[in-house]
C-alpha positions as a Python dict, from the first residue, in 0.01 Angstrom:
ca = {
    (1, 'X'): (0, 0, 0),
    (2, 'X'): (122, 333, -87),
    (3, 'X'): (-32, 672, -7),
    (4, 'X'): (-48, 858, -335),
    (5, 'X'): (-148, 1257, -376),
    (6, 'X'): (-512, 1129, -485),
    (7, 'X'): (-493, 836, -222),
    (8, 'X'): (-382, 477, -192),
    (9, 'X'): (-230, 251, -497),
    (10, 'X'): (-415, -80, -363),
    (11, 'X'): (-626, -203, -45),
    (12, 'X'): (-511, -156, 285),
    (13, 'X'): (-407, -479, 479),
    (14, 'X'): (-640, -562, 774),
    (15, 'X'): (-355, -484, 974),
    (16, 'X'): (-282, -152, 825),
    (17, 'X'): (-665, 16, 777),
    (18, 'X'): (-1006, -81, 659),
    (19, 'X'): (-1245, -20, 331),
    (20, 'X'): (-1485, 163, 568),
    (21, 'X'): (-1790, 223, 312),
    (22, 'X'): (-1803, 216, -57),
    (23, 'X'): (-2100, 358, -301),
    (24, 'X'): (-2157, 310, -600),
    (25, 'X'): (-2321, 571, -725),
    (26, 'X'): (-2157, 875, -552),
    (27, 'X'): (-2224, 1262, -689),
    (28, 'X'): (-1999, 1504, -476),
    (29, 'X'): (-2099, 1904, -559),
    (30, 'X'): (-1900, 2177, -441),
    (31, 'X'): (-1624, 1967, -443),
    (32, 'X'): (-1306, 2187, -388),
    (33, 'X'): (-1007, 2033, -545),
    (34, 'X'): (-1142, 2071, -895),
    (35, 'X'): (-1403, 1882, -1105),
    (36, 'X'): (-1215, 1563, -1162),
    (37, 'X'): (-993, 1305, -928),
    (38, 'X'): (-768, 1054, -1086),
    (39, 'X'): (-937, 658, -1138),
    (40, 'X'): (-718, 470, -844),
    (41, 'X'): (-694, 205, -1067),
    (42, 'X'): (-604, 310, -1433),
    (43, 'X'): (-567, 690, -1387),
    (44, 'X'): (-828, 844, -1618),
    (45, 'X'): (-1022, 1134, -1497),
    (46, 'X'): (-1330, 1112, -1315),
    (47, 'X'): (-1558, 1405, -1296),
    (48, 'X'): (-1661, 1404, -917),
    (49, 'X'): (-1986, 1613, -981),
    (50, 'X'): (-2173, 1304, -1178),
    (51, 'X'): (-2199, 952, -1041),
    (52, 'X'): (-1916, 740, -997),
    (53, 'X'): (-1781, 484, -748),
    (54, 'X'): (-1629, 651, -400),
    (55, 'X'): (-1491, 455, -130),
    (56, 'X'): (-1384, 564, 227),
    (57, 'X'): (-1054, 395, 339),
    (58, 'X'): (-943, 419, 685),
    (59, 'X'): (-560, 391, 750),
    (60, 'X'): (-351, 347, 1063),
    (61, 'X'): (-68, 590, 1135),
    (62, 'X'): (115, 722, 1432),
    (63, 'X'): (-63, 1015, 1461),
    (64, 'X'): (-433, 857, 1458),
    (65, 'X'): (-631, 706, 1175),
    (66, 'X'): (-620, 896, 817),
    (67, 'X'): (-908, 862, 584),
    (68, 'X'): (-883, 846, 242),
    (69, 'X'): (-1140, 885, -65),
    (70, 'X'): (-1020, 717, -368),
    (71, 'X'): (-1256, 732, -722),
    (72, 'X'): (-1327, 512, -977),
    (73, 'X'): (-1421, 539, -1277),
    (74, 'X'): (-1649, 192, -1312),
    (75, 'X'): (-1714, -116, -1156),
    (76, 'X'): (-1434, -273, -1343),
    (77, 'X'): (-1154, -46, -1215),
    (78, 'X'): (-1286, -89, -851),
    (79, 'X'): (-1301, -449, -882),
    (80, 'X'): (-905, -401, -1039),
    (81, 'X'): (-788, -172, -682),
    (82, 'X'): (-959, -395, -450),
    (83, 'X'): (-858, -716, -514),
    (84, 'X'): (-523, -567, -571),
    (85, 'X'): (-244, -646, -351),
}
């Protein structure tokens, strides 16, 4: 697992975070880092402001849990991150 500027290249371990909710048909308005976030899985651009897969990932650190909010762009790339190792 490695913590990218968009958010993680694969799963967390169990012993490093958790997939704490996913939905599949996620809209985000107002969203303030621009209108589209990098797929996780292939890289494309997903525009955040029309439906697309979200997930919340909680990982461990030192400092407290960090939460992360990686995109994708179908059901194919999410199935591609999360069975990813």
């Amino acid at each position: 697992m490695h913590a990218s500027a968009e958010g993680l290249d694969s799963p967390p371990s169990s012993d490093e975070g958790t997939i704490v909710k996913v939905e599949a048909e996620r809209t985000v308005q107002g969203y303030q880092d621009g209108a589209t976030k990098a797929c996780e899985a292939c890289g494309e651009p997903v525009p955040v402001d029309t439906e697309h897969i979200g997930a919340w990932v909680r990982v461990s650190s030192s400092t407290g849990p960090i939460f992360y909010r990686p995109v994708f762009c179908d059901a194919e790339c999410w199935a591609t991150w999360a069975t990813s190792d």
